[in-house]
Structures are given as structure tokens and as C-alpha cells.
Backbone bond lengths (Angstrom), bond angles and torsions (degrees), N, CA, C in turn:
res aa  C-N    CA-C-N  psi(-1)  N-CA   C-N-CA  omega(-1)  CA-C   N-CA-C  phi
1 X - - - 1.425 - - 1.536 109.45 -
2 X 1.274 113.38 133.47 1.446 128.42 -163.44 2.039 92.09 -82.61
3 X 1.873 111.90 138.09 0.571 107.54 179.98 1.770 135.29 -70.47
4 X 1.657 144.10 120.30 1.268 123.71 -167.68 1.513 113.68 -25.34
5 X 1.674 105.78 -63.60 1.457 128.07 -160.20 1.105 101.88 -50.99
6 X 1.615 138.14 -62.99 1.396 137.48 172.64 1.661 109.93 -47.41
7 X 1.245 110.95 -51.86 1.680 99.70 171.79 1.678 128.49 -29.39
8 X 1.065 104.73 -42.52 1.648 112.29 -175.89 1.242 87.18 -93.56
9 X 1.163 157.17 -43.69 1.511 135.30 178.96 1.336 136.00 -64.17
10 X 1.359 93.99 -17.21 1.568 114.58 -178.45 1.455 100.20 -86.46
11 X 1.536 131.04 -14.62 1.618 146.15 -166.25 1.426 95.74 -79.06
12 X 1.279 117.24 -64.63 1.296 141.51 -119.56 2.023 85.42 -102.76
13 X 1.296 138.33 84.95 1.054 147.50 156.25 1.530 133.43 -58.13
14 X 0.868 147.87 163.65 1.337 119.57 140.55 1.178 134.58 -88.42
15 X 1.268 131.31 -169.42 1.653 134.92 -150.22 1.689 92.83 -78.46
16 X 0.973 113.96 153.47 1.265 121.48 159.86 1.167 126.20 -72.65
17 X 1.495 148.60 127.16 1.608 136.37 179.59 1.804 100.20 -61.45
18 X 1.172 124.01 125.14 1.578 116.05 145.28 0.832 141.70 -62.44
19 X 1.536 135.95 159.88 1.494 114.84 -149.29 1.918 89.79 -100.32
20 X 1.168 112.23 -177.25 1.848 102.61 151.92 1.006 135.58 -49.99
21 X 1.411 103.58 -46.04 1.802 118.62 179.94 1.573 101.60 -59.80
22 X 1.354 126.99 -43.71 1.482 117.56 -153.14 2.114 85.90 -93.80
23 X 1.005 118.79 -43.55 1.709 107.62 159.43 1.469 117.12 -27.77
24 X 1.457 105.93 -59.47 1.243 97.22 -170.61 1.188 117.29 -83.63
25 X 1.223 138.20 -30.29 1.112 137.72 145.79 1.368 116.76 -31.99
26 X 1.191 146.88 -68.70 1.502 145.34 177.46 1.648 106.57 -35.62
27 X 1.415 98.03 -53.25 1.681 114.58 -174.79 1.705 117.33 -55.90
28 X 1.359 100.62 -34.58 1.411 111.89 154.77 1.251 143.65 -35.50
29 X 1.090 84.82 -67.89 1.867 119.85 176.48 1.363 119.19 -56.75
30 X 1.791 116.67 -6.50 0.907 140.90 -129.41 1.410 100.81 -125.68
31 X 1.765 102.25 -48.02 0.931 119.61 172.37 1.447 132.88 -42.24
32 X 1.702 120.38 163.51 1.396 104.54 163.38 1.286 92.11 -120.52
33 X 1.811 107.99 155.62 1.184 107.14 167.06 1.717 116.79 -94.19
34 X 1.215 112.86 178.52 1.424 105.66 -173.42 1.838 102.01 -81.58
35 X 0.687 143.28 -33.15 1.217 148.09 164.59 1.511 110.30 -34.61
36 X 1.622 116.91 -31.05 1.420 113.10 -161.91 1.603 90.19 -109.77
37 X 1.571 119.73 3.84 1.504 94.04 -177.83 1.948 96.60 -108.08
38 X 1.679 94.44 171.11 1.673 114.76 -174.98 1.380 107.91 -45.93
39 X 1.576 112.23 145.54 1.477 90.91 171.58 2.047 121.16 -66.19
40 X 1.159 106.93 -168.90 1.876 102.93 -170.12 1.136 114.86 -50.39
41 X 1.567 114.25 -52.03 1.466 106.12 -153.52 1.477 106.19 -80.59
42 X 1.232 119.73 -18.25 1.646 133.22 179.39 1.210 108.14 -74.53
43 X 1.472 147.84 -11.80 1.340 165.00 166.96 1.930 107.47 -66.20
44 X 1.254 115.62 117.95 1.233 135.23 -179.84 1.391 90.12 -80.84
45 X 1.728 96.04 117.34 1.388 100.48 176.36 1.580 115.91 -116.08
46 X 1.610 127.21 157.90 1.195 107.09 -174.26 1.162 119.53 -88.15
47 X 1.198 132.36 -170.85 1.410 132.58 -142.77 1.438 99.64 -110.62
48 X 1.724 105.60 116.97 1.259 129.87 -145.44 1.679 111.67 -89.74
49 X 1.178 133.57 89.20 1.358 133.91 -167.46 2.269 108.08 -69.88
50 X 1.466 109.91 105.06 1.186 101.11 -176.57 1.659 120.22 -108.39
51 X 1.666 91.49 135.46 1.878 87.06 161.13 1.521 107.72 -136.92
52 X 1.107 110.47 178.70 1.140 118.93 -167.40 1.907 119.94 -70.50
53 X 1.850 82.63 126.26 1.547 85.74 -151.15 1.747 95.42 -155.28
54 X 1.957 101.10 71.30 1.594 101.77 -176.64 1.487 118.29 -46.56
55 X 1.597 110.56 -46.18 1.652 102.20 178.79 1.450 122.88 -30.35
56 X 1.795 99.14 -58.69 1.502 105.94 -164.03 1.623 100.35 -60.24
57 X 1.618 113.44 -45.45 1.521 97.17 -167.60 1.588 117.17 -75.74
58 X 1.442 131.38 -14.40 1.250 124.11 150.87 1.865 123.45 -48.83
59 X 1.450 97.03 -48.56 2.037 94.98 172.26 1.367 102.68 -57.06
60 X 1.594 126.17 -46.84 1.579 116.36 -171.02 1.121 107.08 -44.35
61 X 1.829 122.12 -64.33 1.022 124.77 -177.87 1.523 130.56 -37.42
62 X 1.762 107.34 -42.31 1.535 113.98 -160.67 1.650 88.39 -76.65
63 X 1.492 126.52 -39.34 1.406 138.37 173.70 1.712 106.31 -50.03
64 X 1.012 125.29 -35.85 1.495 137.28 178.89 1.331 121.75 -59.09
65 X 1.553 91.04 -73.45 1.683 121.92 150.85 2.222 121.18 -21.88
66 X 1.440 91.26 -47.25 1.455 98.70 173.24 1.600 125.58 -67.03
67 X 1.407 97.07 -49.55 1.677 116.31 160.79 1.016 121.16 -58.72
68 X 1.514 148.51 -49.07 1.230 157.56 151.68 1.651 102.58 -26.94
69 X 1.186 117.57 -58.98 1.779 133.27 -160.39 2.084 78.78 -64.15
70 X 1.100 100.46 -62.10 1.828 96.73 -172.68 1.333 111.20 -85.11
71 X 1.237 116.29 51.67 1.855 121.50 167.93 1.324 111.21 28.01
72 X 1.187 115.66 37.60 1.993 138.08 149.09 1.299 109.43 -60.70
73 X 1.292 142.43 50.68 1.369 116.56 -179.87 1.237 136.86 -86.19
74 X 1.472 105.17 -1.36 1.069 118.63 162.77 1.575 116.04 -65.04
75 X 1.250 87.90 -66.41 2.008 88.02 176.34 1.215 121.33 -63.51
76 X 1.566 114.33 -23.17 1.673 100.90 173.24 1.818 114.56 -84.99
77 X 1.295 117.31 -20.14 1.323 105.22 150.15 1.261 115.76 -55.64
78 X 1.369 143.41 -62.93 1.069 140.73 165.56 1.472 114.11 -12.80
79 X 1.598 120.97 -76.62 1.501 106.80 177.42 1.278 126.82 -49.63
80 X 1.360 107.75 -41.84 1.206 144.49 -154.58 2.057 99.53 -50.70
81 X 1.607 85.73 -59.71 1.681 99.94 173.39 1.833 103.98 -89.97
82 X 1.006 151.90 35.78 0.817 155.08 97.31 1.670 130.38 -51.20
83 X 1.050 103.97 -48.42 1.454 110.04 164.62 1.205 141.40 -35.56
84 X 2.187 92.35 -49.90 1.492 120.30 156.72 1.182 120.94 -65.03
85 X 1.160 126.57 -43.95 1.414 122.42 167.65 1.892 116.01 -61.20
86 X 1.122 129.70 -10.15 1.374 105.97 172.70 1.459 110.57 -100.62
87 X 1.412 114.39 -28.31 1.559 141.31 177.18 1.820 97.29 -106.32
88 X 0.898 135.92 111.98 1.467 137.04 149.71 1.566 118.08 -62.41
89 X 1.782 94.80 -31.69 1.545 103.56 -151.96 1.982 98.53 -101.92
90 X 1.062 102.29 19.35 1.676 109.03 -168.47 1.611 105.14 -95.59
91 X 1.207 127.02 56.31 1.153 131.87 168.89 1.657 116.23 -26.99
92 X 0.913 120.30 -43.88 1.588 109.27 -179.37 1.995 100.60 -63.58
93 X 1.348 107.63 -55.35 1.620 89.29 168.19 1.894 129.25 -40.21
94 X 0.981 115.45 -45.59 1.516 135.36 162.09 1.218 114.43 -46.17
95 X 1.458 125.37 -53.64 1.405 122.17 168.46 1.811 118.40 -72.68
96 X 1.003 90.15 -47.03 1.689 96.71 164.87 1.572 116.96 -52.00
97 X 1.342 121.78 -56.10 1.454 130.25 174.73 1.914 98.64 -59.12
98 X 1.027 133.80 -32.40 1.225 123.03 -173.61 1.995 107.37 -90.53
99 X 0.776 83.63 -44.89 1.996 86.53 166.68 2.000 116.82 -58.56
100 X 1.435 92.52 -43.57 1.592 106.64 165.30 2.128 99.89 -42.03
101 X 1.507 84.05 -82.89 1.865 104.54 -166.91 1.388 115.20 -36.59
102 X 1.500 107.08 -34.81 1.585 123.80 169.67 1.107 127.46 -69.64
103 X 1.091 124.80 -3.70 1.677 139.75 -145.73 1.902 85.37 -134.40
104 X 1.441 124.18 -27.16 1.041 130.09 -161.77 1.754 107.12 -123.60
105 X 1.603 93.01 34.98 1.462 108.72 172.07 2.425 105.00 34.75
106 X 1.291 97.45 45.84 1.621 106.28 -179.08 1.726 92.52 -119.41
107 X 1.180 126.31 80.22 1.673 120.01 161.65 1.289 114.78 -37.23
108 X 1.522 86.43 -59.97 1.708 108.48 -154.27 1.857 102.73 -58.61
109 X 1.120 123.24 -50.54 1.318 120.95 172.97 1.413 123.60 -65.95
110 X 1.394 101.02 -22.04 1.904 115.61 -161.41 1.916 88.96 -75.18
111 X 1.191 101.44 -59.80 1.738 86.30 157.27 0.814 178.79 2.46
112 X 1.476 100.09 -86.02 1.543 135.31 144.99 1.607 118.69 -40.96
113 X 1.391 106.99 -36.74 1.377 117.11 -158.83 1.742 103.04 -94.62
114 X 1.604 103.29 -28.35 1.207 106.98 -171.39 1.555 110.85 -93.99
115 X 1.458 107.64 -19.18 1.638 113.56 154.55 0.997 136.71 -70.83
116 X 1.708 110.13 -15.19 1.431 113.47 153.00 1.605 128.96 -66.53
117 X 1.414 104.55 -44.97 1.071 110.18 156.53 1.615 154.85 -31.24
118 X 1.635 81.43 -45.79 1.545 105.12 168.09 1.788 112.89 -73.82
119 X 1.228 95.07 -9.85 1.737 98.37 -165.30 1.567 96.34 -83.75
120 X 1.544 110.43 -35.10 1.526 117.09 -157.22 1.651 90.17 -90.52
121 X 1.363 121.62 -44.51 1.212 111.45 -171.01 1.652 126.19 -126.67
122 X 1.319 97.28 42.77 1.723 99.38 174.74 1.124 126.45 -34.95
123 X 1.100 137.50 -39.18 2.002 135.18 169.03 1.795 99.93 -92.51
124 X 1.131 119.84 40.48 1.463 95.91 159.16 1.363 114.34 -108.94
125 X 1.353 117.68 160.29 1.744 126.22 -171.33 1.018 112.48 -20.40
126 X 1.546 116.41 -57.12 1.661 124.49 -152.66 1.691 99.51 -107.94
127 X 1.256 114.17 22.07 1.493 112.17 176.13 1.808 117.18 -73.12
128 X 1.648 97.02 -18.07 1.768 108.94 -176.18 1.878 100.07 -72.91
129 X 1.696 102.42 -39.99 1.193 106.67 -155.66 1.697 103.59 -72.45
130 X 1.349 111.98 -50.64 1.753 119.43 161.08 1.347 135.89 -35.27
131 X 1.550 90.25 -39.95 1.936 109.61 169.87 1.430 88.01 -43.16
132 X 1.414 112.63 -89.05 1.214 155.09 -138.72 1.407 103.03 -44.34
133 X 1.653 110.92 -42.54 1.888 121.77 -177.01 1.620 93.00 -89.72
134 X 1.394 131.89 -4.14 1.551 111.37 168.60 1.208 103.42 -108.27
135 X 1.346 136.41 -0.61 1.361 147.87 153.09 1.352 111.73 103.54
136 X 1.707 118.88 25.69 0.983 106.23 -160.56 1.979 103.53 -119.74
137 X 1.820 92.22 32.00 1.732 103.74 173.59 1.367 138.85 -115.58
């Protein structure tokens, strides 16, 4: 007669190694797909170290520009002041970010943004029309 005590020891194995395939597979499973994550602007992003970098703040803008067209104004402010932050000196972002803030019942910022504007671009076309919404035409 086989001993109890050895019975459960003889049970009790150790783990099996997994192979790669079944690793990666687990690791998979694991995964998220993009389908299951927030859309962009709802995404906690990390903390963005900036220098000066007109390309990127022209794409923000054209990225801005898209949101704006679909009454996003939240997110196209979002690029919008992103934009400013890689370019300071990109006045069309500035005017864009201030049309955003306005659109998003924000005076007080819509302003700000469009007085920057005026700083960078006092003789441009639409500089009469900007006066005019900060009241100063």
C-alpha cells in the first residue's frame, strides 16, 4: 500500500517552464488594443518638455484646425495652445487659440491669446478685425 503522505507529494509538481509562444501569448492578452483606449485629448499625457520646434507647432495647429471644423473646441484649444508652446512666436496659433476660447464662452483668455497676437502681428490683414473684438477699433 502506497504511502498517504507520499501521495500528495507525488501530486504536487512543479510549475511547468512556458514555452515563448505561450509567454507571448499571455503577454498579449494583456494587451490593450487601441480601440479600447480614451479618445486623444482624454488621455493623460506625460509631462511634455518644450523647445522650439515651428514644424511641430504648425501640425498642432493644422491638428487644431480639424477639431475646430468639428465643433471640438476643447481639443482644438488644446492644440491650439500647444502650438504656442513649441512656437511662442506662431501667431496664427494665438489667433486660432483665441477664436477656440471664444467659441468656448472663455473672454478672459480669448483675449489674452488674441493680444498676443496683436503683439506678433500688428499689420496683418485681420489685425483691424481683432482690434475691433478686443474693442480696441
Amino acid at each position: 500500500m502506497a504511502c498517504p503522505a507520499l501521495a500528495g507529494a507525488q501530486q504536487s509538481q512543479p510549475p511547468k517552464e512556458q514555452s515563448a509562444d505561450q509567454q507571448s501569448k499571455q503577454s498579449d492578452d494583456n494587451q490593450i488594443s487601441p480601440d479600447q483606449l480614451p479618445p486623444d485629448e482624454d488621455v493623460v499625457k506625460p509631462e511634455q518638455h518644450y523647445s522650439f520646434n515651428p514644424v511641430q507647432s504648425k501640425k498642432e495647429v493644422t491638428v487644431g484646425e480639424f477639431y475646430f471644423k468639428k465643433n471640438d473646441f476643447r481639443a482644438a484649444a488644446g492644440r491650439f495652445r500647444e502650438g504656442t508652446k513649441w512656437n511662442d512666436g506662431n501667431a496664427d496659433a494665438w489667433l486660432r487659440l483665441g477664436d477656440a476660447e471664444e467659441k468656448m464662452k472663455d473672454t478672459k483668455a480669448a483675449r489674452e491669446a488674441w493680444e498676443k497676437y496683436l503683439q506678433l502681428a500688428p499689420d496683418a490683414k485681420n489685425a483691424p478685425e481683432v482690434r475691433r473684438k478686443l474693442g480696441k477699433g
